[in-house]
C-alpha positions as CSV (number, residue, x, y, z in Angstrom):
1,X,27.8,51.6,123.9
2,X,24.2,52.7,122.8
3,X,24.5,55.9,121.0
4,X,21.2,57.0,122.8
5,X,22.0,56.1,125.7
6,X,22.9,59.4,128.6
7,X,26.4,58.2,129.8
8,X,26.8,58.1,133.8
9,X,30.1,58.3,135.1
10,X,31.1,56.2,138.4
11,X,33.9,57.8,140.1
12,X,35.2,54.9,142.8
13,X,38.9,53.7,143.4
14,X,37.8,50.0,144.6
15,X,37.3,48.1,141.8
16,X,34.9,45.5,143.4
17,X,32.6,48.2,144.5
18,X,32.8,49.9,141.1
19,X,31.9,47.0,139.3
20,X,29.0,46.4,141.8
21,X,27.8,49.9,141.0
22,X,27.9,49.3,137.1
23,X,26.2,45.7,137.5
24,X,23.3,47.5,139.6
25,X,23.0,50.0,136.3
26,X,23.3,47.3,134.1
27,X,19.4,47.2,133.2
28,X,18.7,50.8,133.1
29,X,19.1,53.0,129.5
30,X,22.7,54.4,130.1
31,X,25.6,54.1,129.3
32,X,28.1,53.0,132.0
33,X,31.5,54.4,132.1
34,X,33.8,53.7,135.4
35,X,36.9,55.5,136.8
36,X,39.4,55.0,139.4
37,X,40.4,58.8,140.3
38,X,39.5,62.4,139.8
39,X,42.1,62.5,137.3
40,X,40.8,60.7,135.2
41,X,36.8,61.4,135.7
42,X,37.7,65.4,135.1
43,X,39.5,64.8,131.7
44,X,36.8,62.3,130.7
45,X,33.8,65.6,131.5
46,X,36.1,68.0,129.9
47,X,36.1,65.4,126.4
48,X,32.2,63.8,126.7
49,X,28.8,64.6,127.8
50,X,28.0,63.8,130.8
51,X,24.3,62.7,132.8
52,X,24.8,61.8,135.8
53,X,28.2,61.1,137.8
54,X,28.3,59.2,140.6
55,X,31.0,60.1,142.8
56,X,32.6,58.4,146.0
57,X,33.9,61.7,147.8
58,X,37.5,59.9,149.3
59,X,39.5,59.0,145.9
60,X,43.7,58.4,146.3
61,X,44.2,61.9,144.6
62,X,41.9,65.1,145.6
63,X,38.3,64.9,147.8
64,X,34.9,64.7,145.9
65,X,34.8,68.6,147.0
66,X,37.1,69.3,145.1
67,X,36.2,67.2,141.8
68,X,32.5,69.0,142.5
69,X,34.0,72.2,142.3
70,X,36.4,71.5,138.8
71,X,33.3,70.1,137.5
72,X,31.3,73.6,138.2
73,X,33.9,75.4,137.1
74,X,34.6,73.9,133.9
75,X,30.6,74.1,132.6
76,X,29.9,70.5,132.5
77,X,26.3,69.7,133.2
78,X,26.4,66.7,134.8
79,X,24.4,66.2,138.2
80,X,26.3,64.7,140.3
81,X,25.4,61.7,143.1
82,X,28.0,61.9,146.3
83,X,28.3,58.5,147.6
84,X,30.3,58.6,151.0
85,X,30.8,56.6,154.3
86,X,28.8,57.1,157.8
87,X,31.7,59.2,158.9
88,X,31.7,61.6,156.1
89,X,27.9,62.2,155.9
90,X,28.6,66.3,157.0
91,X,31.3,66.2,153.7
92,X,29.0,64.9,151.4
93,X,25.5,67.6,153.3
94,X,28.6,70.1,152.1
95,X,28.8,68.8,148.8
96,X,25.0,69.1,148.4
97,X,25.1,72.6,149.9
98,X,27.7,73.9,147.0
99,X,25.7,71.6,144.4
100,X,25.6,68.0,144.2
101,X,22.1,66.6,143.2
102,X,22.2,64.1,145.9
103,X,24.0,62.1,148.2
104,X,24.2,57.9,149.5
105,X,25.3,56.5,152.4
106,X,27.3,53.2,152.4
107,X,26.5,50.5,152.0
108,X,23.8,51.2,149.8
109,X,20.8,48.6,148.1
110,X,20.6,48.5,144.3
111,X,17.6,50.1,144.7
112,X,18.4,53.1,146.1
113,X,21.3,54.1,144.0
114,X,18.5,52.7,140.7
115,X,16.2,55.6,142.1
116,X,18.6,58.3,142.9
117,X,20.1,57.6,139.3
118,X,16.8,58.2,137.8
119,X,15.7,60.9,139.7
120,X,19.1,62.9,138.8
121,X,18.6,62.3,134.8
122,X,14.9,63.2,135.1
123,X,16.1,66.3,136.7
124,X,19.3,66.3,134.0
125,X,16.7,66.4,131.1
126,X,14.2,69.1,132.3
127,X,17.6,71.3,133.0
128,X,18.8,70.6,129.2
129,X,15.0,71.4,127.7
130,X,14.4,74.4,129.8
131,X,18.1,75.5,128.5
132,X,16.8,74.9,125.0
133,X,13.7,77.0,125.0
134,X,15.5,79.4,126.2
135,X,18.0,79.2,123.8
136,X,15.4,79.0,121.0
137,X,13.4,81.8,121.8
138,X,15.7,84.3,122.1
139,X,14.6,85.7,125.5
140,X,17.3,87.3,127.8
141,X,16.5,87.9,131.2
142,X,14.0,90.9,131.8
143,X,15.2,94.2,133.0
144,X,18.5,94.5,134.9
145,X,18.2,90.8,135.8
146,X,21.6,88.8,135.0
147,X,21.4,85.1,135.4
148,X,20.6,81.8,133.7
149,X,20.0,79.4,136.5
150,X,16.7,77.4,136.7
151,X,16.0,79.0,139.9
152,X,16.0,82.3,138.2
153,X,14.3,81.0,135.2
154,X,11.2,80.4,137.4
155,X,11.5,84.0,138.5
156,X,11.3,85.1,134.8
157,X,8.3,83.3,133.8
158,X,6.4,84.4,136.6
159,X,7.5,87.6,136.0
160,X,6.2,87.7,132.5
161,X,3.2,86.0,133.4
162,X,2.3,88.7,135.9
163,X,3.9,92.0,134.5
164,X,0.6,92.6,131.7
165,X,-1.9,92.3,134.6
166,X,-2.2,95.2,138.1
167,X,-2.2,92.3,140.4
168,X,0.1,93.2,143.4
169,X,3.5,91.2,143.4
170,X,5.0,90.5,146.7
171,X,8.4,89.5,146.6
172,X,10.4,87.9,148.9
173,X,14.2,87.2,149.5
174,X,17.4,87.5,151.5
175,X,19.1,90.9,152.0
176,X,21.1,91.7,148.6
177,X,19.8,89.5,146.4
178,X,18.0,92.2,143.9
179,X,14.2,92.5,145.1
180,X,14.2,96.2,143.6
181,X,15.8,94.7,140.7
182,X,12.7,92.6,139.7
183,X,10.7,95.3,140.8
184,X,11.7,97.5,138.4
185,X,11.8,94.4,135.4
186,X,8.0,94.0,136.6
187,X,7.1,97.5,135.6
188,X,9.2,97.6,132.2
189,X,7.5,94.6,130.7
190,X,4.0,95.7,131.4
191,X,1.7,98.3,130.3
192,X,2.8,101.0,133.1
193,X,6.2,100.9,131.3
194,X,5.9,104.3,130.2
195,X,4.7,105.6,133.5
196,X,7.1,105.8,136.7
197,X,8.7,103.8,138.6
198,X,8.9,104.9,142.3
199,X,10.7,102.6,145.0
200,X,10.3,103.6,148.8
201,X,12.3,102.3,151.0
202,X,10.7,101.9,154.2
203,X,13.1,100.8,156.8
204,X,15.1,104.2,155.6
205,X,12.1,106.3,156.5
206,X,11.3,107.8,160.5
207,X,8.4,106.1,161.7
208,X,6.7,109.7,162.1
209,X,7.6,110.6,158.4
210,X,6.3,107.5,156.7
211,X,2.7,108.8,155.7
212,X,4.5,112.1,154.5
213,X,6.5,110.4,152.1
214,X,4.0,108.1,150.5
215,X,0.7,109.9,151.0
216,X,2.4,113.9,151.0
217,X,1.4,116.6,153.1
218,X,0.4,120.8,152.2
219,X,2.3,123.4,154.0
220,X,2.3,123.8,158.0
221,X,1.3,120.1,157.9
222,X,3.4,120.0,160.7
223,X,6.5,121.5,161.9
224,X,9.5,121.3,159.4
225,X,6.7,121.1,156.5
226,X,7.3,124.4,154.5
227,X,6.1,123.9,151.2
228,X,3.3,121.2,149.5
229,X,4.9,117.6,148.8
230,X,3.2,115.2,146.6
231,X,4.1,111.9,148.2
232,X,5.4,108.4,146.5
233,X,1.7,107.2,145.5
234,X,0.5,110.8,143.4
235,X,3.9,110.6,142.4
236,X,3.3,106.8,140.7
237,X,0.4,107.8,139.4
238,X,0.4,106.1,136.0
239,X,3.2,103.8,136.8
240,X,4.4,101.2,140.0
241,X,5.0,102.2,143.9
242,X,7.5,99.6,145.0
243,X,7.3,99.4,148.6
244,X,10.7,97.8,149.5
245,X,11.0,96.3,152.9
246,X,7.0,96.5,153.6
247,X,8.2,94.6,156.9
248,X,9.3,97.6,158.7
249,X,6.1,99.7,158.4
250,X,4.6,100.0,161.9
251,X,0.4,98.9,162.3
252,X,-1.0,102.4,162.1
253,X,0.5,103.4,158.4
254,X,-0.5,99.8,157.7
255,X,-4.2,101.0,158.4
256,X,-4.0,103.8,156.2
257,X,-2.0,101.7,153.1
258,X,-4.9,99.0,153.1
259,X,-7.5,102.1,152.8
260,X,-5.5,103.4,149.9
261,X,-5.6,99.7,148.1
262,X,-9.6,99.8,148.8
263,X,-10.2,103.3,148.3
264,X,-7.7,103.9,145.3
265,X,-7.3,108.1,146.9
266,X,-4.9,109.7,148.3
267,X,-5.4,112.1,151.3
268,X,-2.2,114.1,152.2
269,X,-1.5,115.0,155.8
270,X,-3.2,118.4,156.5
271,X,-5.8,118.5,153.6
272,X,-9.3,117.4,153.4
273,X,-9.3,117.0,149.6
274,X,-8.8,113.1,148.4
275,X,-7.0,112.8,145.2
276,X,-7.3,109.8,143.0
277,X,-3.8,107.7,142.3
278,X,-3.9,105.1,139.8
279,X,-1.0,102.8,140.9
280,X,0.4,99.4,140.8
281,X,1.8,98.2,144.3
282,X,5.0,95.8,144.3
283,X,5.9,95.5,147.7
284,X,9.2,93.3,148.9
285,X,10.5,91.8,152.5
286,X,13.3,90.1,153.6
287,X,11.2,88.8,156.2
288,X,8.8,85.7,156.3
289,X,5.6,88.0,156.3
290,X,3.6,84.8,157.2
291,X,5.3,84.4,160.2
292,X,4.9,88.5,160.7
293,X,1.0,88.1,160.3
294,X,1.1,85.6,163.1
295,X,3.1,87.4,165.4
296,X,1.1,90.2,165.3
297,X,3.4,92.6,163.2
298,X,1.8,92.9,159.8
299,X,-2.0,93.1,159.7
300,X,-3.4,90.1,158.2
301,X,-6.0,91.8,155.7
302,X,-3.0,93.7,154.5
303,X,-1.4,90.5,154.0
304,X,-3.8,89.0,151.6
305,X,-4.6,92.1,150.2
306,X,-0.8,92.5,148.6
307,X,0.0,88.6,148.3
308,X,-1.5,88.6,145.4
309,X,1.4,87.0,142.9
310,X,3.9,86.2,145.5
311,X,7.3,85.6,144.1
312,X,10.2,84.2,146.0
313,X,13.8,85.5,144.6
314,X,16.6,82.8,145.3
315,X,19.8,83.5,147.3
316,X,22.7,83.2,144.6
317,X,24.0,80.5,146.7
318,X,20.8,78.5,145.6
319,X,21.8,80.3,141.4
320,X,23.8,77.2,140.0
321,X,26.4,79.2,137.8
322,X,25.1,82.5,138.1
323,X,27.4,84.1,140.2
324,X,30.1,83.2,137.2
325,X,27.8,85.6,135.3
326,X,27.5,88.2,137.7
327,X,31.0,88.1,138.7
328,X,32.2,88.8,134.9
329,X,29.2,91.4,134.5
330,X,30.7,93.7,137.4
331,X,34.2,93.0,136.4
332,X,33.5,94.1,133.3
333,X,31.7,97.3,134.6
334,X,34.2,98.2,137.3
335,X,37.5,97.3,135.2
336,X,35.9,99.7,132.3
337,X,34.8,102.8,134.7
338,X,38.5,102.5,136.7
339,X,40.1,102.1,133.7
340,X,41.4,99.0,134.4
341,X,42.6,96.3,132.2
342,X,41.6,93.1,134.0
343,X,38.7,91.0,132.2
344,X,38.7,87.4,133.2
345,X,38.7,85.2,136.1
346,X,41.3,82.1,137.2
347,X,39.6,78.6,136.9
348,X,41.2,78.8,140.5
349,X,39.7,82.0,141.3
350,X,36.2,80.9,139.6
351,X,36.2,77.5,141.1
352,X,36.4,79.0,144.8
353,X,33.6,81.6,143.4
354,X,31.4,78.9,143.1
355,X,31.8,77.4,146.6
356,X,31.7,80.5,148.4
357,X,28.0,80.4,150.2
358,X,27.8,84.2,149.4
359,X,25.6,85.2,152.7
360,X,25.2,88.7,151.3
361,X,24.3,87.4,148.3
362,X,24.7,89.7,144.6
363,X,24.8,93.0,146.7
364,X,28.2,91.4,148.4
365,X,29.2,89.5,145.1
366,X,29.2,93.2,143.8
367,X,31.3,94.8,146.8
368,X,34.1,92.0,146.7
369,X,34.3,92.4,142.8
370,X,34.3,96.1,143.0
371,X,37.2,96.6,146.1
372,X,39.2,93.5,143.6
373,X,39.0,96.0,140.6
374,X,40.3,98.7,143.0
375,X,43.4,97.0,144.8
376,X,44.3,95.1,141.8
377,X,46.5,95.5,138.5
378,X,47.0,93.1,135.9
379,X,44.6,91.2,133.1
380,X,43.5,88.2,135.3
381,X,41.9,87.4,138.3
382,X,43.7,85.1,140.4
383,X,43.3,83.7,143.7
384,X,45.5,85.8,146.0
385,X,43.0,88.9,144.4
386,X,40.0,87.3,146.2
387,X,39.3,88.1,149.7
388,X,41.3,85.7,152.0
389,X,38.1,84.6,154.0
390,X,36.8,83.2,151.0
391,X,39.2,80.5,149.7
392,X,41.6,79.9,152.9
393,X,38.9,77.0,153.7
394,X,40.2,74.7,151.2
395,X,42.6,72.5,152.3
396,X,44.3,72.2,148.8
397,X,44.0,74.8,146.0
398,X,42.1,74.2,142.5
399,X,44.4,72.4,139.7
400,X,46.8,74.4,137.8
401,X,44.4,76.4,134.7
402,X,45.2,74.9,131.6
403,X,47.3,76.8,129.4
404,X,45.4,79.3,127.2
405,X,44.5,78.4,123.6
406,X,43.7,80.8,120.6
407,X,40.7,80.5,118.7
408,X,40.2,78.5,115.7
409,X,40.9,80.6,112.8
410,X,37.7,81.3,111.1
411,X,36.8,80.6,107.4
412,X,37.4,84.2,105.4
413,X,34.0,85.4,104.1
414,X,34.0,84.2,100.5
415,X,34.6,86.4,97.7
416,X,31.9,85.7,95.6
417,X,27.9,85.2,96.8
418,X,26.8,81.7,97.4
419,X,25.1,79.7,94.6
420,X,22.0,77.8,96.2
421,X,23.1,74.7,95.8
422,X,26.5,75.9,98.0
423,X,24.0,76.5,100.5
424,X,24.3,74.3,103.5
425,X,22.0,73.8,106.4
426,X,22.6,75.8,109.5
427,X,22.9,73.1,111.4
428,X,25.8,71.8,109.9
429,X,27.6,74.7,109.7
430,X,27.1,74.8,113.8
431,X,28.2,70.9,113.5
432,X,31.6,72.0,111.5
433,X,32.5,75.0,113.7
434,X,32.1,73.2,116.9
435,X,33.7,69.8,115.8
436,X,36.6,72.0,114.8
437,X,36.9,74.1,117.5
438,X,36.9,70.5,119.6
439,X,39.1,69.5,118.0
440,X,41.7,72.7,117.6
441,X,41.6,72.7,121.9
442,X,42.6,69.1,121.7
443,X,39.2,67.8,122.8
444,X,38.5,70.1,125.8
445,X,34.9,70.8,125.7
446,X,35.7,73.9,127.6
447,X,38.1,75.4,126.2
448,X,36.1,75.1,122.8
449,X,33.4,76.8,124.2
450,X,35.8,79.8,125.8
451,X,37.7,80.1,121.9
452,X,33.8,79.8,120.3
453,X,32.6,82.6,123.3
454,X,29.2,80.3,124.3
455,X,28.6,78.3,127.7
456,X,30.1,74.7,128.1
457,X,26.9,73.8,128.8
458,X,25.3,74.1,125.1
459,X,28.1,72.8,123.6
460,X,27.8,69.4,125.6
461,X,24.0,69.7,125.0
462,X,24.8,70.0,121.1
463,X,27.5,66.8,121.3
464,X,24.5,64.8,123.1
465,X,22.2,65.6,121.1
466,X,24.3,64.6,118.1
467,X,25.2,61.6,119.5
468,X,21.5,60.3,120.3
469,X,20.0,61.8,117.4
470,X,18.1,64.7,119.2
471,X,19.4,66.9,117.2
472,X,19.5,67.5,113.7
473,X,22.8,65.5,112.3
């Protein structure tokens, strides 16, 4: 074994066909490592780093489904390959749907597995180095935003990027997955911070009220108008007007938002007067507005007139991990305001978290989790807590959790201060507490990082970058 070397795993119970697999590897940089069973290739992630692992989805003991779902579950970063048979090719679209990398087809040329192998550790490495700057710079996500997926890390940078300058933002994105959200990170990192922050939502508003309640109106406007109103966009002045759901706002008010873009004034209904409103617009759809310009529902200077910086929010289906985050952010929150004691999640309970497709996204993430914290006593969430609908699907349940391990016991503070040459590098010290913890859980990677309170994920990064010399020894 080169030390250097990123180790891919082949998961296939026919010994002739793993061997061909390793032979067709056999001149790339890795390190080959084969097993016969998921078994085996699950207590081989939870002990090693893991690239790439290449995994044939009908094995003697459990379905690559389920392996892909222990593997998520447990924090290993490993992208995974699917390899399957003609008949299983809706299995393995499944698998890719609920996070494999990529799938194959048997039989299968040397070349094409070659490819895929290289593509999934080009992708394996920009993961780990984006994880690492991350890491290193200290930079949480913005606002209210919870999540540390690669899809969402796009989101931040553009976010940052944008937030110092007025240009527009036009966000897009499924129903419930947090476009006010990112709104309302845009305007606390830029200079408008201290100003307000005013969301309209416009599918809530009556298509005859809409220019009321962003533009205002003076009294005996119109009937039902008994006293002077300001309106959303004198209201922002100073700050952001999020326009949420932009898609709903019939043609005419579109008219008379594209004048107030141009024109920067404000007229409100029933006065002559035109008052000047210094705003930033963030507008947001759940619609393709594209396809809305060319149907003839959104005006098309209007369009390209707020899609300025357009951003594109991710379904949390699409989030990697993140909805292991979010789920143990509102069980936290709802468990503390109900005064309840529960505070964790099952691996069982977690691993058919991460498969669920989530159509509602983090708005229905946050429902199930809150009407959980409700209905339920106890300290953990198990499976029979989760709405039935969401893990009767599987034809077998997740493993058995592994039994619960205590900490390693830390090193008392010492009694007296350091002398320099006591002083030892950072690094090591990071080296000795994780080797130890390792080694305390019996060499589960996992269960080192749950005693140590960090991700899987940057423990396995650590180990691999020990091992190839990436990292400082």
């Amino acid at each position: 074994m080169n030390a250097h070397q990123p180790t891919v795993l082949i998961v296939e119970d026919v010994p002739a066909l793993a061997a061909s697999y390793s032979a067709f590897l056999s001149r790339e940089p890795v390190f080959v490592h084969t097993v016969s069973n998921g078994a085996e290739a699950l207590a081989y992630l939870e002990r090693r780093p893991v690239a790439v692992a290449v995994l044939d989805v009908h094995l003697p003991d459990m379905n690559g489904l389920e392996i892909l779902h222990r593997i998520r579950a447990m924090g290993a970063p490993a992208d995974v390959i699917v390899i399957t048979a003609e008949g299983s090719v809706k299995l393995a679209v499944e698998a890719m749907r609920e996070g494999a990398f990529d799938f194959i087809v048997k039989p299968f040329s040397k070349d094409r597995l070659v490819v895929t192998v290289r593509n999934a550790l080009e992708h394996r490495r920009l993961s780990d180095r984006l994880e690492e700057v991350v890491e290193q710079s200290g930079e949480g996500p913005p606002g209210r935003l919870i999540g540390q997926s690669l899809a969402m890390q796009v989101v931040y940078r553009i976010l940052r990027s944008a937030a110092p300058t007025n240009a527009t933002v036009f966000i897009t994105g499924e129903s419930g997955v947090g476009k006010e959200l990112c709104a309302e990170a845009l305007h606390k990192l830029s200079k408008r911070k201290d100003g307000p922050f005013v969301p309209v939502n416009c599918a809530a508003i009556p298509k005859d009220l809409m220019e009321s309640e962003i533009f205002g109106h003076v009294k005996g406007a119109f009937t039902g108008a008994s006293s002077d109103r300001k309106g959303a966009a004198l209201l922002a002045d100073g700050g952001t007007l999020f326009l949420d759901e932009i898609g709903e706002m019939d043609l005419g008010m579109q008219t008379k938002l594209l004048r107030f873009l141009q024109e920067k004034t404000v007229q409100r209904v029933g006065e002559d007067n035109l008052r000047r409103a210094d705003v930033r617009i963030v507008c947001a759809t759940n619609r393709d507005p594209q396809a809305e310009v060319m149907a003839g529902r959104f005006r098309e200077d209007l369009f390209y007139r707020l899609h300025v910086v357009p951003l594109e929010l991710p379904p949390l289906r699409e989030r990697d991990g993140d909805v292991l985050l979010l789920s143990r952010h509102f069980l936290e929150l709802f468990a503390k305001e109900d005064g309840k004691a529960l505070r964790a999640f099952s691996p069982e309970a977690e691993a058919v978290m991460l498969a669920y497709p989530w159509p509602g996204n983090v708005r229905q993430l946050q429902n199930v989790i809150r009407s959980m914290v409700v209905l339920n006593d106890g300290d953990v969430v198990t499976l029979d807590m989760l709405p039935k609908t969401m893990w009767s699907r599987h034809a077998t349940p997740p493993a058995p959790a592994p039994q619960a391990v205590q900490a390693p016991p830390q090193a008392p503070p010492p009694a007296t201060p350091l002398a320099a040459a006591e002083i030892r590098p950072l690094e090591d010290v990071i080296r000795c507490a994780i080797e130890g913890a390792i080694d305390a859980c019996g060499g589960s990677i996992p269960r080192a990082a749950a005693a140590l309170q960090v991700s899987p994920s940057t423990i396995y990064r650590r180990v691999e970058g020990w091992r190839t010399g990436e990292l400082p020894k």
